[in-house]
N, C-alpha and C positions, 0 to 999 in steps of 0.2 A: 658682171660677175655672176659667177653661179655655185650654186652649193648644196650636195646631197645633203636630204635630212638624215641619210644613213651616216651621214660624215660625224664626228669627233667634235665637239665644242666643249671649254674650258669656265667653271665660271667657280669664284669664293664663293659659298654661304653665307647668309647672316641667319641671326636668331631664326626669325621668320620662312624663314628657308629651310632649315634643320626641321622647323617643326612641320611645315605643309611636307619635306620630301619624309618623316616621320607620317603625318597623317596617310600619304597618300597608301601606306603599305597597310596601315592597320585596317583603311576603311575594306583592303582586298582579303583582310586577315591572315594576314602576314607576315612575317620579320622583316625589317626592313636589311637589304644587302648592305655590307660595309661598302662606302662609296672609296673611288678609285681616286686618293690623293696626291697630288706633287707635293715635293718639299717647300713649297713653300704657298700649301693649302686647296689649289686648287683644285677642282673636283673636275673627271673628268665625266660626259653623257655621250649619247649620240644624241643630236637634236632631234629627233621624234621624240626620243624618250623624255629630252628636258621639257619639249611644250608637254607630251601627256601628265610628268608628273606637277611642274609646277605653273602648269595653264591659271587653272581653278583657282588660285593663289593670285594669278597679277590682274590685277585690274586698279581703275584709276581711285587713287586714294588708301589703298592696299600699303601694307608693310611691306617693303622690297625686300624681296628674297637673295636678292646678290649684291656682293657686295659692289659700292658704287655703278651700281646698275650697270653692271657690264661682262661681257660672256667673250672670249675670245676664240675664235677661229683660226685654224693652221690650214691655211691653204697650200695645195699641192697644184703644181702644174702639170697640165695632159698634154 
């Protein structure tokens, strides 16, 4: 399988999440953009974008920033 990091990935927030995609904007001095929700909370990123902002955020022992640790992908066929 392959997958541009230009591509679309889907993931919930949690608390901790809200706050690192929050911090990441302030540290740039910022507003943070209103993020791109579904009905039923989803947020949508490109994945570049989701490791830039919420990198710094995951590491082991860390507050998970998504909920049930998990990001979903729509894969397209070429």
């Amino acid at each position: 399988m392959e997958f541009n990091i230009n591509g679309d990935v889907w993931i919930r927030l949690t608390g901790a999440g809200t706050r690192a995609y929050n911090l990441h904007y302030e540290k740039l001095g910022m507003e943070p953009p209103p993020l791109q929700r579904d009905s039923s909370d989803w947020c949508k990123f490109q994945l570049w974008d989701l490791m830039h902002i919420f990198g710094p955020a995951v590491y082991n022992g860390c507050q998970i920033p998504f909920v049930e640790n998990v990001i979903r992908f729509k894969l397209s066929t070429v």
